[in-house]
C-alpha positions in Angstrom: 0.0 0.0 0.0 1.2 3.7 -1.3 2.8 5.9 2.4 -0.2 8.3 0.7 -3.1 5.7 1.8 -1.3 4.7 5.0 -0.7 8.4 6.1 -4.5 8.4 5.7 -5.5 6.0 8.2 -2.8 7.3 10.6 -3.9 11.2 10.1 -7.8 10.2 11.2 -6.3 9.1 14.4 -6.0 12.5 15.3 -9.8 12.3 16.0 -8.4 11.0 19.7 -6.9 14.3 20.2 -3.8 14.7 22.9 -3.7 12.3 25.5 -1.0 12.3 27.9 0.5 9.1 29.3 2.4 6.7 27.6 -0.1 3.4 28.3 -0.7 3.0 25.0 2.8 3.8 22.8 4.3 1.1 26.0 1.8 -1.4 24.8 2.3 -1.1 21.0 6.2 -1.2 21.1 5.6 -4.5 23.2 3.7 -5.7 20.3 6.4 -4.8 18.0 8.8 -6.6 19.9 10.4 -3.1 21.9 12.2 -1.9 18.9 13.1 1.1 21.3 15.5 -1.2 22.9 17.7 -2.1 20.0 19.7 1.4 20.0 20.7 3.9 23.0 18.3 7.2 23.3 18.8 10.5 24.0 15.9 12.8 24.9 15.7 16.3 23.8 12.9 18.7 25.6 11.9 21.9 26.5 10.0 24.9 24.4 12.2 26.3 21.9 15.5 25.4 20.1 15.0 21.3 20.7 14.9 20.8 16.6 17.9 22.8 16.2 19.9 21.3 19.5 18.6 17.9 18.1 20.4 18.7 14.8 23.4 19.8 16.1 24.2 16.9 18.3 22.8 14.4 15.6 25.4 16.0 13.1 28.4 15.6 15.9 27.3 12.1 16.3 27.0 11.3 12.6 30.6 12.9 12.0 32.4 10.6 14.5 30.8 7.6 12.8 27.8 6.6 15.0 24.8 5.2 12.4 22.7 8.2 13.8 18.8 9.0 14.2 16.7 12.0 14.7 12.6 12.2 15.5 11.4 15.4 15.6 7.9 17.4 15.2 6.2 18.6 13.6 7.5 18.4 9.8 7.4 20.9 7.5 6.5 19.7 4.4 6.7 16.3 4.5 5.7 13.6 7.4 9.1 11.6 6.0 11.0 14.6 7.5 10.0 13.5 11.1 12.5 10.5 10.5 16.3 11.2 10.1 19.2 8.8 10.0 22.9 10.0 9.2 20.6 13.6 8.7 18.6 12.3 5.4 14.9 11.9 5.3 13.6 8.5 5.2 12.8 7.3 2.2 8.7 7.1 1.9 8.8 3.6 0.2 10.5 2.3 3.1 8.4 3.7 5.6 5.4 2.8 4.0 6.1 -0.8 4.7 6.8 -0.4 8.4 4.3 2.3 9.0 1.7 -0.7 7.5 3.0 -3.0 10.5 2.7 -0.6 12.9 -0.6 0.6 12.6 -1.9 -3.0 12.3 -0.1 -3.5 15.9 -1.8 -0.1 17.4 -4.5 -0.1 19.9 -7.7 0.9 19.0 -7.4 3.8 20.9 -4.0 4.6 20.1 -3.2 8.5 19.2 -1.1 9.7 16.3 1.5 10.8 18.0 2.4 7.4 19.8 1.8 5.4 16.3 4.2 8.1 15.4 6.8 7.8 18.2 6.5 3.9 17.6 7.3 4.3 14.1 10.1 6.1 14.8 11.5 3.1 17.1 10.0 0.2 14.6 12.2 2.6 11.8 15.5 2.7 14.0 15.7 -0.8 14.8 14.8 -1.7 10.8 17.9 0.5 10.3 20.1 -0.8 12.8 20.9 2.9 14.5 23.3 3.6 17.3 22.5 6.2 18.8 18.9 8.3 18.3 18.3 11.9 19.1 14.5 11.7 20.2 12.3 15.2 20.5 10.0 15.1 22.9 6.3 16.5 21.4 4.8 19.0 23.7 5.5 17.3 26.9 8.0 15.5 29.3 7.1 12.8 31.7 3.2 12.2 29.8 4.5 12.5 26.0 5.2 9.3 24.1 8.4 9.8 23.7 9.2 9.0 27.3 8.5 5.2 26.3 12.2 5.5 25.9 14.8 4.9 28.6 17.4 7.7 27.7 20.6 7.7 28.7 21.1 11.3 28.5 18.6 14.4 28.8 19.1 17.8 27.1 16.8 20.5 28.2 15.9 23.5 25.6 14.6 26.5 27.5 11.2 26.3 28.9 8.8 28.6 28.8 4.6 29.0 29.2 3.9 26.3 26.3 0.7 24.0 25.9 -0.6 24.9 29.3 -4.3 23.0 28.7 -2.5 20.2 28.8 0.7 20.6 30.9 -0.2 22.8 33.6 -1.0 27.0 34.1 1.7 27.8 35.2 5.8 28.2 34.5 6.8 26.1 37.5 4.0 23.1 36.8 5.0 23.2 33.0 8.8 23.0 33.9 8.3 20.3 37.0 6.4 18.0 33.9 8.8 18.5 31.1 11.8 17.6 33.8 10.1 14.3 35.2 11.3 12.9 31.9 14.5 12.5 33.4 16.2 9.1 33.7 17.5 8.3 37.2 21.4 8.5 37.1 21.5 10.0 34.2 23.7 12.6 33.3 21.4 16.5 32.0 22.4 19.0 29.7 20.5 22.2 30.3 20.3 25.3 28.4 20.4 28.8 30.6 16.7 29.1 32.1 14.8 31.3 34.3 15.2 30.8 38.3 11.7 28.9 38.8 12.5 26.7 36.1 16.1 25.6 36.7 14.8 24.9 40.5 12.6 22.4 39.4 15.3 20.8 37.1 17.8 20.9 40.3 15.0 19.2 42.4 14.8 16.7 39.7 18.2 16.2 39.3 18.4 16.1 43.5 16.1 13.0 43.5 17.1 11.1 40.5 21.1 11.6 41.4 21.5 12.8 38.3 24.5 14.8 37.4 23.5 18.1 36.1 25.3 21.0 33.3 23.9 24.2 33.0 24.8 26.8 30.5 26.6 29.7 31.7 28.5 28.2 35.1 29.5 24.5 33.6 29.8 25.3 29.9 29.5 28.5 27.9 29.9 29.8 23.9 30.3 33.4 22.8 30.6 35.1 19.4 34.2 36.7 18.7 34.7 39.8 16.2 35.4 37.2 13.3 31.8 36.2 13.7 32.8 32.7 14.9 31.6 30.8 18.1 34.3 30.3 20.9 32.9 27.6 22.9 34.3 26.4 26.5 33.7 23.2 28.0 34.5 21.5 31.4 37.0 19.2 29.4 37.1 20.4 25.6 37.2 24.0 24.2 36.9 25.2 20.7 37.6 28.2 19.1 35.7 30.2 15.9 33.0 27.5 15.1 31.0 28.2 12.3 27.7 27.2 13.1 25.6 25.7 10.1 21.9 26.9 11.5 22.2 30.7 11.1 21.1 32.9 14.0 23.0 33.9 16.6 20.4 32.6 19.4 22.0 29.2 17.8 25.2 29.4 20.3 23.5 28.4 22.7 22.0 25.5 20.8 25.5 24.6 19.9 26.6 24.9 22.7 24.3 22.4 24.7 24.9 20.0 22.0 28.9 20.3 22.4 28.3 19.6 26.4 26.2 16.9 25.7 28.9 15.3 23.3 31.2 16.0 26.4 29.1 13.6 28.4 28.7 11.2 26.1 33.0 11.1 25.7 32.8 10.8 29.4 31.0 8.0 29.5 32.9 6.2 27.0 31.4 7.2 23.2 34.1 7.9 21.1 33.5 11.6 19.3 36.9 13.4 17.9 37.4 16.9 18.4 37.4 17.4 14.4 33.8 15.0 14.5 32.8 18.4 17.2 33.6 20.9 14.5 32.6 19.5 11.8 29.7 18.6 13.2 28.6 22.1 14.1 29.7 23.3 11.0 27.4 21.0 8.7 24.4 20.7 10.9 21.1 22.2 9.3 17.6 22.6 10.1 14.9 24.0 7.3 12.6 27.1 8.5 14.9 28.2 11.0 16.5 31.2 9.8 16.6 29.8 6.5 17.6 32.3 4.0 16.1 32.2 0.2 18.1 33.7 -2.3 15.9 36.0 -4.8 15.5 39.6 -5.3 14.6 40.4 -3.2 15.5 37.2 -0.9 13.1 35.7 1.3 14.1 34.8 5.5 12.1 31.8 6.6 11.9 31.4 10.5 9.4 29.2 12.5 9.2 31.5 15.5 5.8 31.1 17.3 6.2 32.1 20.3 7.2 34.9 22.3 10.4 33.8 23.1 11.2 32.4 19.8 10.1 35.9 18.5 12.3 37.7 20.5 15.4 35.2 19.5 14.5 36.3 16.0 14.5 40.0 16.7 18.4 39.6 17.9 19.3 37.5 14.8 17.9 40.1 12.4 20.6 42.5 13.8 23.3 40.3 11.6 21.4 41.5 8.2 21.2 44.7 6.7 18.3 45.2 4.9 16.9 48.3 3.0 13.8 47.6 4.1 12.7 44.7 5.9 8.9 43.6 4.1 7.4 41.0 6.6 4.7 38.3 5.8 3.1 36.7 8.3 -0.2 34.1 9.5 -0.4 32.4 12.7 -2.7 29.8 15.0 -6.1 31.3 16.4 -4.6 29.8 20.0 -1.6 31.9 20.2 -0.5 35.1 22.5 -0.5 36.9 19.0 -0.2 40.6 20.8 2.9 39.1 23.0 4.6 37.4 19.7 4.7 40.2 17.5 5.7 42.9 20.4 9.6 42.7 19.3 9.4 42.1 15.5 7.0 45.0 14.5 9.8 48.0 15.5 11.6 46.3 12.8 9.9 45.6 10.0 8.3 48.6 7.2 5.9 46.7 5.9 3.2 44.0 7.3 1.3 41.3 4.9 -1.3 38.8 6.5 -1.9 35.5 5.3 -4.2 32.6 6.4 -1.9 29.4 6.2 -3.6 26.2 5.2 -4.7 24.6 8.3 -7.3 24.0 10.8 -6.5 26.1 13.3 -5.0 29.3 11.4 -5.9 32.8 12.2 -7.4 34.2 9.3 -5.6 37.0 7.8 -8.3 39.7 8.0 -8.6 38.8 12.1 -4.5 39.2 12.4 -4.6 42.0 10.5 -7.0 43.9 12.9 -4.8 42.8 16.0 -2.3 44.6 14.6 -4.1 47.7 13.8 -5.4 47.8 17.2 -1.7 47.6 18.1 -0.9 50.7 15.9 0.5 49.2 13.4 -1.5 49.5 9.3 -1.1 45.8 7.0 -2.9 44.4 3.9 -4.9 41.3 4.0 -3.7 39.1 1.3 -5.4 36.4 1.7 -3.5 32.9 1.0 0.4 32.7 1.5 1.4 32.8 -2.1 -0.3 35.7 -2.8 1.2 37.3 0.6 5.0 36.9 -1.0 4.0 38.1 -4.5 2.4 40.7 -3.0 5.4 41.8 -1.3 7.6 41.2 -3.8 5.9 43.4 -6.0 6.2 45.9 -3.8 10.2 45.2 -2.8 12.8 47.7 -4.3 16.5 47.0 -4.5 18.3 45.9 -1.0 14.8 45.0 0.5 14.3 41.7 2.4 11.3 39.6 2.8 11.2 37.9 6.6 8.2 35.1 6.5 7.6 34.1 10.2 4.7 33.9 12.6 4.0 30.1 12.5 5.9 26.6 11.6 3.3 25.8 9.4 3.2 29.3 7.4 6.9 28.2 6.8 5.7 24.5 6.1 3.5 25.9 3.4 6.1 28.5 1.8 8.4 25.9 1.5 6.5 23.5 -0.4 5.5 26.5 -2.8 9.0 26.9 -3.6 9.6 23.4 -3.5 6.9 22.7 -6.3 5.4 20.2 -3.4 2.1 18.8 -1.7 1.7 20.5 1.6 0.0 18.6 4.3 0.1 20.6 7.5 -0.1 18.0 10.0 -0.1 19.3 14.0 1.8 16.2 16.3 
């Protein structure tokens, strides 16, 4: 049977919504004979930065010869993209056929995204990985991916994310993303507010893990040739030349170099020149992925108030005449809160409706931002929000496309010449 059928019976099971708890995913990798045992895990949470952190450390890993796998969510353009090994795609033949076993093995009751995190294990152990970098979804100790028994946690920052389903406030979002943890474990944590990194310590304090936080255990800044000087507690490297653009990404970089530190500790083998190189070729589409074109076109997935703001600081590194900025975004976001450090920036504002379910429809967005005192034209659907702006571009100009993953999803697959299936999970 085609992936295209297969996807089809997997995307209905979305009617079950988001159910926390891993019950379910536990009982269909038991059917499938625990694949998730056949290669060691790492899990990645957090709010922001996971995909890119994830990519970093696969590429490190892949460079110093590990067979290497990523899962991450949501895709872009593809569902294939969810499933990395070495940093390629999976093929979609190949997954058709174990996607087809899988969902003949689910519950009845099973959601999408624990058919999905079992694919991703039934997938590894088909490809006989070493190592996989595993993104947690939206959760911690309730998301499938905890299924897993890591051997090593990385935590992205954390901030108010998903909160109808992992608690109101900052603390109780941050206590449920840490219970992930592994006991004895060692964590990698990225620099994080004072509530948050408490309830990581307390964590930590219980489970006897050992813990790394950025800033007083490990630590990278830029240096006037524009390279990243990173400093370790056993390795140091100097001028890195990040692959993912942005200079939020040192500290992405640098969480995956302290991870890789660990991992040496405790016996991996991973070469200094695997470290650099590894940096140096990671990549990760929609995150401050430049278009060329005239004028060119900046694709971010920000989509969030803190991602927003990480964007603001990046756009400091370009120069444009004018920046012309087209944007959509979900109906359940702080949209007011998002926008707040982009709009100094940008001269010109285009709204779009993306093409899914739960996008804000351009009209709406573009009276949120009139009420916040700033004028925009509806444009309707995304294509016709970029050719809009281009027609108005002049030489020098530069067209930033940000406001939701999907938006992103959506451009790309324009430019791409490819189906777009916007797929939350």
């Amino acid at each position: 049977m085609p992936l295209a059928a297969l996807l089809e019976k997997l995307y209905a099971r979305r009617r079950f919504g988001i159910r926390p708890g891993v019950d379910r995913v536990a009982v269909l990798l038991a059917r499938l004979g625990n694949p998730e045992r056949t290669f060691r895990s790492i899990h990645v949470v957090g709010t922001n930065g996971k995909g890119s952190t994830a990519a970093f450390l696969t590429s490190i890993l892949s460079c110093s010869g590990l067979r290497t796998a990523q899962f991450s969510s949501p895709h872009l353009i593809r569902f294939t993209e969810r499933f990395r090994i070495n940093g390629s795609e999976y093929p979609a033949d190949k997954l058709a056929v174990i996607l087809k076993t899988v969902l003949e093995a689910a519950p009845e009751e099973a959601t999408f995204f624990e058919i999905t995190t079992a694919l991703s294990c039934a997938v590894f152990c088909e490809e006989r990985v070493e190592i996989a970098v595993v993104e947690a979804g939206m959760g911690g100790v309730s998301d499938a991916t905890a299924a897993l028994a890591a051997e090593m946690t990385i935590v992205t920052p954390i901030a108010l994310d998903h909160a109808e389903y992992l608690g109101e406030t900052l603390v109780e979002i941050a206590r449920e993303k840490a219970a992930i943890i592994e006991p004895r474990t060692p964590v990698i944590s990225a620099a994080q507010s004072d509530e948050v990194l408490l309830q990581i310590q307390q964590q930590c304090r219980v489970g006897g893990n050992l813990l790394r936080v950025f800033g007083p255990d490990f630590s990278a800044d830029w240096n006037q040739q524009s390279g990243l000087d990173y400093r370790g507690s056993s390795r140091a490297f100097g001028n890195l030349k990040p692959g993912i653009p942005g200079r939020y990404q040192s500290q992405n970089a640098a969480v995956a170099l302290a991870a890789a530190e660990q991992l040496i500790a405790h016996g991996t083998h991973i070469s200094e020149a695997a470290c650099v190189n590894g940096i140096a070729t990671a990549h990760w589409p929609g995150r401050m992925e430049l278009i060329a074109g005239a004028p060119p076109l900046l694709l971010d997935g920000a989509h969030n108030p803190a991602g927003a703001a990480a964007l603001a600081e990046a756009l400091a590194d370009y120069a444009p005449a004018r920046i012309l900025l087209v944007t959509g975004a979900c109906a359940d976001k702080d949209i007011r809160t998002i926008y707040v450090p982009i709009l100094p920036l940008v001269a010109q504002i285009y709204t779009v409706s993306p093409a899914v379910e739960r996008a804000l429809d351009d009209t709406a967005l573009s009276r949120i931002f009139s009420d916040m005192g700033r004028a925009s034209r509806c444009c309707g659907a995304v294509v016709s929000g970029i050719q809009t702006a281009r027609a108005d571009s002049r030489p020098g100009d530069l067209i930033l496309v940000c406001g939701s993953l999907f938006l992103v999803g959506e451009v790309k697959a324009w430019l791409e010449n490819s189906d777009y299936n916007g797929i939350r999970g």
